[in-house]
KOLNUGU-802151 format. One line per field, with one value per residue: residue number from 1; residue in one letter; z, y, x of N, C-alpha, C in turn. Coordinates in nm, 3 decimals. Example, Ala and Ser with C-alpha at 12.3 -4.5 7.8 and 13.67 -1.06 7.14 Angstrom:
<recs>
lose: c(1, 2)
semar: c(A, S)
n.up: c(0.780, 0.708)
n.north: c(-0.569, -0.225)
n.east: c(1.319, 1.285)
ca.up: c(0.780, 0.714)
ca.north: c(-0.450, -0.106)
ca.east: c(1.230, 1.367)
c.up: c(0.780, 0.787)
c.north: c(-0.330, 0.003)
c.east: c(1.320, 1.290)
</recs>
This chain:
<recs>
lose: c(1, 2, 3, 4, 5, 6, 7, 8, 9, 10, 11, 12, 13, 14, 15, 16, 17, 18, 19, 20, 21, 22, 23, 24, 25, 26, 27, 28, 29, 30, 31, 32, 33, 34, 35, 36, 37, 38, 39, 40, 41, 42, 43, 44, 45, 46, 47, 48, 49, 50, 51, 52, 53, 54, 55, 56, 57, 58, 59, 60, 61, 62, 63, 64, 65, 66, 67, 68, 69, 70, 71, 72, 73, 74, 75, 76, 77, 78, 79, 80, 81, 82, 83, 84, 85, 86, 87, 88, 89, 90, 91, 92, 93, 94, 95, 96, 97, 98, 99, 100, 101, 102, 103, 104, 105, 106, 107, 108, 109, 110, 111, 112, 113, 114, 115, 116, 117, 118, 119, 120, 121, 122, 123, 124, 125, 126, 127, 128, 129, 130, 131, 132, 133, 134, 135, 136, 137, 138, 139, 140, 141, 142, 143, 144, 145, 146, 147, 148, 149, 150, 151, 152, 153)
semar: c(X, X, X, X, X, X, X, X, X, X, X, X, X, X, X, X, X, X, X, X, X, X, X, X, X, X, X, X, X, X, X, X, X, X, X, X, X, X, X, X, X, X, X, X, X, X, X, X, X, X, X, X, X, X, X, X, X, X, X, X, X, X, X, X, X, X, X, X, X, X, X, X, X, X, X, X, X, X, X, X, X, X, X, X, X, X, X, X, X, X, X, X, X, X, X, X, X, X, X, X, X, X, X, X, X, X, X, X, X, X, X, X, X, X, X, X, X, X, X, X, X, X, X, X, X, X, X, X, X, X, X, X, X, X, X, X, X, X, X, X, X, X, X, X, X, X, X, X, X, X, X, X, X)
n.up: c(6.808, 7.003, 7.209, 7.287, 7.335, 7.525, 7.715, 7.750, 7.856, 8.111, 8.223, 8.285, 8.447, 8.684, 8.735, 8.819, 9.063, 9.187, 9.252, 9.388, 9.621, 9.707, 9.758, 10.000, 10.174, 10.208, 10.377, 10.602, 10.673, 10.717, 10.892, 11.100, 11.180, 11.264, 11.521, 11.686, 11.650, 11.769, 12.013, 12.105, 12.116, 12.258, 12.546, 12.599, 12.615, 12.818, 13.012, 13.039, 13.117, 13.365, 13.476, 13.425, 13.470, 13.273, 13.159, 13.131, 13.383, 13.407, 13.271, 12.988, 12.879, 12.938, 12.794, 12.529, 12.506, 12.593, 12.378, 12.193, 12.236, 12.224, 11.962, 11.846, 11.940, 11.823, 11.553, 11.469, 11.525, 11.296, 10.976, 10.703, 10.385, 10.445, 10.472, 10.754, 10.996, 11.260, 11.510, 11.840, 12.069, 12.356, 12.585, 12.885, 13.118, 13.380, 13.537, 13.352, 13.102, 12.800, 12.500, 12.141, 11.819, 11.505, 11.151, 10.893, 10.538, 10.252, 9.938, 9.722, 9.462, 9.333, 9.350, 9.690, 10.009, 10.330, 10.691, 10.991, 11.360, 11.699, 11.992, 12.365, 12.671, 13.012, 13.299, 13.572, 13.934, 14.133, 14.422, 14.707, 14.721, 14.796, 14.660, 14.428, 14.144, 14.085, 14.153, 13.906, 13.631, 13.303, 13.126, 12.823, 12.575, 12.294, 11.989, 11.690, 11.484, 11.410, 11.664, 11.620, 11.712, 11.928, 11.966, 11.963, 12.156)
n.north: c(6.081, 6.125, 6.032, 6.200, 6.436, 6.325, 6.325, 6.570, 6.723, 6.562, 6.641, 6.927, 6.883, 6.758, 6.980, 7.169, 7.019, 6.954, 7.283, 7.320, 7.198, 7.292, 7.548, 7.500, 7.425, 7.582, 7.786, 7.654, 7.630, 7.924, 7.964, 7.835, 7.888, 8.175, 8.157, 8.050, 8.234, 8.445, 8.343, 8.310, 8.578, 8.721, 8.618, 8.615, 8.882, 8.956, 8.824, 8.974, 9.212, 9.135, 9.022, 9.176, 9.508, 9.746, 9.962, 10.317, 10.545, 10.563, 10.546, 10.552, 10.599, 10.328, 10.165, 10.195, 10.160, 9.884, 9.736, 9.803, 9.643, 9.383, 9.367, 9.427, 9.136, 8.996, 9.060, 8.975, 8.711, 8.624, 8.441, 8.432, 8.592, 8.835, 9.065, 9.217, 9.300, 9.463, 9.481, 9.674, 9.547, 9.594, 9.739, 9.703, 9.737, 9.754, 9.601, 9.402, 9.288, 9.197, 9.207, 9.122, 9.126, 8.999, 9.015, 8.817, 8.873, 8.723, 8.598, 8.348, 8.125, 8.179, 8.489, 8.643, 8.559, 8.500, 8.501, 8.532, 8.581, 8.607, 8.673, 8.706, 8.789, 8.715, 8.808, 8.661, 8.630, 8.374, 8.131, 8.148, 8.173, 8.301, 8.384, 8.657, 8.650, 8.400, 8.398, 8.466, 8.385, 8.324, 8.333, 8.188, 8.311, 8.156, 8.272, 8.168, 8.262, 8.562, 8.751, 8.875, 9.192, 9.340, 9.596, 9.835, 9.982)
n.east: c(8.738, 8.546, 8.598, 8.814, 8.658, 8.551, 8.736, 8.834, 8.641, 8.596, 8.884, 8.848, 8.645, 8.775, 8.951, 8.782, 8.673, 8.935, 8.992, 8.773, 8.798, 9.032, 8.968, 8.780, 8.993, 9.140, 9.013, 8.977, 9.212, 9.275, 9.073, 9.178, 9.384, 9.341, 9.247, 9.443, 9.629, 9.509, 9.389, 9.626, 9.733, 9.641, 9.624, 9.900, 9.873, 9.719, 9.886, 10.112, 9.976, 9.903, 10.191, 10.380, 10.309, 10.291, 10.163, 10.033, 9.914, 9.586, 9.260, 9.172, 9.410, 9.502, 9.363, 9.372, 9.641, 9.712, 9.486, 9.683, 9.896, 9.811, 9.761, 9.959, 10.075, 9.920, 9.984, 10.278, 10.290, 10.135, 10.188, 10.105, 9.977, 9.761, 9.510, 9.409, 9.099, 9.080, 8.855, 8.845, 8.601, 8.608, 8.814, 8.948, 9.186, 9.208, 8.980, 9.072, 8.942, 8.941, 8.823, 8.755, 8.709, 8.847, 8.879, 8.964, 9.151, 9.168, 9.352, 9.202, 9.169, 8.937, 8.895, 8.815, 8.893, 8.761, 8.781, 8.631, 8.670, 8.562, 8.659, 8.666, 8.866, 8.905, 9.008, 9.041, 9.026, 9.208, 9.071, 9.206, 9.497, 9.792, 10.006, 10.023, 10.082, 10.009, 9.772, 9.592, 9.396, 9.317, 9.026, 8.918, 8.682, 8.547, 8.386, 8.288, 8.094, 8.030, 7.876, 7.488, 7.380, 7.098, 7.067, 7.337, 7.594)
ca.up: c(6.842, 7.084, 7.295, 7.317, 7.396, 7.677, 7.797, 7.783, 7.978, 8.256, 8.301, 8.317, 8.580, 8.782, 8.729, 8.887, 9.185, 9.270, 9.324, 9.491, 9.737, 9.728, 9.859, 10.102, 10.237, 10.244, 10.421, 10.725, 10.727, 10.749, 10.998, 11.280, 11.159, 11.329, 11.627, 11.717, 11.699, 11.836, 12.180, 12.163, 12.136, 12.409, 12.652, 12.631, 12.635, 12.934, 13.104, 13.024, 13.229, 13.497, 13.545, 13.459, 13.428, 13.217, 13.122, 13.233, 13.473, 13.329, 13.253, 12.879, 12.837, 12.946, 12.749, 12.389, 12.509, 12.606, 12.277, 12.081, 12.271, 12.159, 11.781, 11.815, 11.961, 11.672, 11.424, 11.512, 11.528, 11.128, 10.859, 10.567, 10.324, 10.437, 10.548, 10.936, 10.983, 11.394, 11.612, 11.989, 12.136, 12.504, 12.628, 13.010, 13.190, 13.510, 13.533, 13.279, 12.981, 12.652, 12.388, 12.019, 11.639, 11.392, 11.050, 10.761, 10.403, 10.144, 9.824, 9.685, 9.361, 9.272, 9.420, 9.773, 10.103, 10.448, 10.774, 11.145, 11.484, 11.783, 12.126, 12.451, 12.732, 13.176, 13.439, 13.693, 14.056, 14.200, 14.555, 14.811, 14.657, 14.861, 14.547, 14.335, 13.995, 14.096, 14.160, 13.773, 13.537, 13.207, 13.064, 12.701, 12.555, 12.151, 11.932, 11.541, 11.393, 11.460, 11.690, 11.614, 11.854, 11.848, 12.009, 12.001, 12.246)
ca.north: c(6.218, 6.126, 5.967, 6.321, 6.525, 6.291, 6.345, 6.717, 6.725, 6.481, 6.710, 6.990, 6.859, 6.726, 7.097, 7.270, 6.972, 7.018, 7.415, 7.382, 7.126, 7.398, 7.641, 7.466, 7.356, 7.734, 7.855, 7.593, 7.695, 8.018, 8.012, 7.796, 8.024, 8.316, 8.136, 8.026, 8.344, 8.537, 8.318, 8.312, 8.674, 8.759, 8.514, 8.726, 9.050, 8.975, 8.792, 9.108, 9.303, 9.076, 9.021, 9.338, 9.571, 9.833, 10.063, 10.456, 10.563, 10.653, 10.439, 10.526, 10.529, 10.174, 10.023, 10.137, 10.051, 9.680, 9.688, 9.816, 9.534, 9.272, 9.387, 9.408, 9.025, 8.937, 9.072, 8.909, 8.604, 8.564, 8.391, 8.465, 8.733, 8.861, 9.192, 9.215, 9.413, 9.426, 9.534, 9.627, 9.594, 9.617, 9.701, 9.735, 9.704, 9.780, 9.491, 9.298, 9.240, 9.245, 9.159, 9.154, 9.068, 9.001, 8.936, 8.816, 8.837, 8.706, 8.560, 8.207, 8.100, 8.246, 8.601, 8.681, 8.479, 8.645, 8.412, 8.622, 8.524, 8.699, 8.619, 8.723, 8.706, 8.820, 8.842, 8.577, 8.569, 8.229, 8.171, 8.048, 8.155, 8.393, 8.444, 8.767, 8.586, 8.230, 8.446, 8.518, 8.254, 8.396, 8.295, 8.292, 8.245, 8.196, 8.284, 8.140, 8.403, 8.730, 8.800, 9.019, 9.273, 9.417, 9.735, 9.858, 10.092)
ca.east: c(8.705, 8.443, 8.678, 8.886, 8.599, 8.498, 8.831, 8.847, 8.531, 8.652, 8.968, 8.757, 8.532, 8.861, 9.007, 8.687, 8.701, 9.050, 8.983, 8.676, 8.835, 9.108, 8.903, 8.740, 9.073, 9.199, 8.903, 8.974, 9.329, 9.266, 9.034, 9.243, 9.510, 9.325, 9.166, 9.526, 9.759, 9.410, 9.407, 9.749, 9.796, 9.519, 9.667, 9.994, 9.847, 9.702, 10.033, 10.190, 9.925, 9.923, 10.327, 10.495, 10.217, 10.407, 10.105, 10.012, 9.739, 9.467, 9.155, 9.117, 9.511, 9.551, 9.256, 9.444, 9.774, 9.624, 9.457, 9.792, 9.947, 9.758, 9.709, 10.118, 10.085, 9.843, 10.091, 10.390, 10.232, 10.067, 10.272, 10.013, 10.029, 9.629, 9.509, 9.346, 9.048, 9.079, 8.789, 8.841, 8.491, 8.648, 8.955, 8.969, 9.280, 9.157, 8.925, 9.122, 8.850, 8.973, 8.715, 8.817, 8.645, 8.910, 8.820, 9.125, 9.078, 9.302, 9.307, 9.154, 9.145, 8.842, 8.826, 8.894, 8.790, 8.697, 8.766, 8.636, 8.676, 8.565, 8.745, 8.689, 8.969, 8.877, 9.078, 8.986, 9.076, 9.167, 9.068, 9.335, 9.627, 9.862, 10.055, 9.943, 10.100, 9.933, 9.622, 9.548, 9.381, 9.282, 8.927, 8.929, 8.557, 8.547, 8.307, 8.329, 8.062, 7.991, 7.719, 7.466, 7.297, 6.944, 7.108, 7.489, 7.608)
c.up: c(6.967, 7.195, 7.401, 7.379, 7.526, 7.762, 7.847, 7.894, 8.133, 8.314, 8.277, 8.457, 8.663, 8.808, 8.846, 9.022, 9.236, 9.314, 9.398, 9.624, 9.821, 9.805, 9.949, 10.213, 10.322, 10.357, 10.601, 10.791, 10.776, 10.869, 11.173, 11.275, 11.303, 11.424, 11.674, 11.732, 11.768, 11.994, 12.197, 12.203, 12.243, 12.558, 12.692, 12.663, 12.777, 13.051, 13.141, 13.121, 13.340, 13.599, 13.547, 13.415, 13.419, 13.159, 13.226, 13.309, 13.430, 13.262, 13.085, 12.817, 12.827, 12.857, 12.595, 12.383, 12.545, 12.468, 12.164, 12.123, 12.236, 12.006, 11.768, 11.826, 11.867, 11.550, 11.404, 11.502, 11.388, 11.044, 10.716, 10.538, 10.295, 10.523, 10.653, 10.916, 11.191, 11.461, 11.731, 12.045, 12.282, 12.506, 12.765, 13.085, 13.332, 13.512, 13.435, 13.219, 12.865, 12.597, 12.227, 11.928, 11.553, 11.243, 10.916, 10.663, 10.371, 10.040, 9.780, 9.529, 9.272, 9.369, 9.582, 9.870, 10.235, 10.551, 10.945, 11.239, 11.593, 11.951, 12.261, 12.569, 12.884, 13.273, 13.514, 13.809, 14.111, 14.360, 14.652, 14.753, 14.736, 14.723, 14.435, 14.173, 13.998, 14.089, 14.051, 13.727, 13.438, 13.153, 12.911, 12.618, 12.371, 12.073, 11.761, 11.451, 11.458, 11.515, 11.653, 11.714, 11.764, 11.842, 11.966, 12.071, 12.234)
c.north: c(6.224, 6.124, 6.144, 6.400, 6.509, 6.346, 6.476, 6.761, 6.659, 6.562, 6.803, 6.998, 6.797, 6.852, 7.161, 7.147, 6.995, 7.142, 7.434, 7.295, 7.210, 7.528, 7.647, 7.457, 7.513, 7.810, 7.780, 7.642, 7.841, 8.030, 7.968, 7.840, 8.117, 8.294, 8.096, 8.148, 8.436, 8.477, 8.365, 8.503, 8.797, 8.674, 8.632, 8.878, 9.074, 8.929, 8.895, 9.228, 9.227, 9.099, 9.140, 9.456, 9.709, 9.972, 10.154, 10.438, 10.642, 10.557, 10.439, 10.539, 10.389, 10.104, 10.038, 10.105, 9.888, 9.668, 9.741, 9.724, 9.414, 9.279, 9.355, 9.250, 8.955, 8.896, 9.008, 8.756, 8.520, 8.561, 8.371, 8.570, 8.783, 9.022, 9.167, 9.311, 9.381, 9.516, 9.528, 9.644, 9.642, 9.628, 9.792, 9.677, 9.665, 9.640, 9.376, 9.177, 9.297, 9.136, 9.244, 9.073, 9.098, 8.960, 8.912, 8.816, 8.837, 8.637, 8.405, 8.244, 8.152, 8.422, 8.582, 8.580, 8.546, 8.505, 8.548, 8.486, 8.631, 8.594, 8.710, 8.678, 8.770, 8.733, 8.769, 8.573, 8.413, 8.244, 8.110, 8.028, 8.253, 8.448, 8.541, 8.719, 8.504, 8.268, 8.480, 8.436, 8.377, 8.271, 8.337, 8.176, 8.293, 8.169, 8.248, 8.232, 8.514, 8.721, 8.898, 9.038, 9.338, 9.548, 9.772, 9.994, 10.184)
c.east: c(8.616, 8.497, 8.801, 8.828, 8.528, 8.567, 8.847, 8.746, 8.530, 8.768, 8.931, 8.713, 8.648, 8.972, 8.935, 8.688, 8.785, 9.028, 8.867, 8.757, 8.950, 9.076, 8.861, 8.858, 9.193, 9.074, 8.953, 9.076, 9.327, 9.192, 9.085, 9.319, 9.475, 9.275, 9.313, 9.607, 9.620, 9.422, 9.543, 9.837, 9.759, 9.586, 9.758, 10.030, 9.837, 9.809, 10.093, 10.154, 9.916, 10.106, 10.414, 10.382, 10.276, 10.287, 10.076, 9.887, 9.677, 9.351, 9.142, 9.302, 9.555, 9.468, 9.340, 9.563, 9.746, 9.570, 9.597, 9.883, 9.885, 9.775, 9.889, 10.135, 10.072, 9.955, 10.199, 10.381, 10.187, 10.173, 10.195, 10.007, 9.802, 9.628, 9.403, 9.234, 9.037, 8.978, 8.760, 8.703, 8.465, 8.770, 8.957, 9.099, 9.297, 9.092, 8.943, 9.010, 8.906, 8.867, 8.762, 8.718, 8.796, 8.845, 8.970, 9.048, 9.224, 9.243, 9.267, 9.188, 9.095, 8.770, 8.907, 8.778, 8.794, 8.700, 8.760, 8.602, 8.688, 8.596, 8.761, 8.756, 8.924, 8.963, 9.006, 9.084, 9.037, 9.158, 9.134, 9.428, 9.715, 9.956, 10.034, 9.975, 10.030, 9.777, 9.534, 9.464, 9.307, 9.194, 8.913, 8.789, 8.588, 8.419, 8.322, 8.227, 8.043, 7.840, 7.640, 7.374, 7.215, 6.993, 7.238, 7.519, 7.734)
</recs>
């Protein structure tokens, strides 16, 4: 009998290891998940405004078509069944700054898990290029938590 209840207690305690290792292992995925289709869908946003620059004139039309172009990029992009919470903190077309906070949540094991990533992308001129395509380079700066500000504007 003794022998049984050791046992029950050992697969137990190799129950609750497997799901924590499980969780840990979901948490990673998830988060190069969203640092991967996030550059990748900022990169293209901005290609898009660089090579065929297909949006209206108008300074506060172009910044949510650039940000409904990206979030469309985003989307297209995720193969997990998680909901997005997407925040544009910039979206300039004109001076080609997009700045974004995503945050995913989906489900674990135990409850729900929460992976953000904030990613800023700018418009760089190169110098000694005669080419207006060759002339682009896209800077993309990543952030793994959320900053916080004393102020917000």
């Amino acid at each position: 009998m003794r022998h049984a209840v050791m046992g029950f207690f050992i697969l137990i305690m190799l129950i609750f290891a497997g799901a924590s290792i499980y969780t840990a292992e979901t948490k990673t995925m998830h988060q190069n998940e969203l640092d991967s289709i996030l550059g990748a869908a900022m990169e293209e946003s901005m290609e898009i405004l660089t090579v065929n620059p297909t949006y209206s004139i108008g300074k506060e039309v172009e910044g949510k078509e650039l940000a409904a172009d990206f979030i469309q990029n985003m989307l297209m992009r995720t193969t997990s069944k998680s909901t997005f919470e997407v925040e544009i903190l910039t979206a300039d077309a004109q001076k080609g700054l997009l700045d974004v906070r995503v945050t995913e949540y989906y489900r674990q094991i135990w409850g729900n898990g929460k992976a953000v990533a904030r990613k800023t992308v700018i418009l760089d001129d190169v110098e000694g290029t005669a080419d207006k395509q060759a002339r682009r380079r896209i800077a993309v700066k990543v952030f793994r938590k959320p900053l916080k500000f004393l102020k917000s504007v």
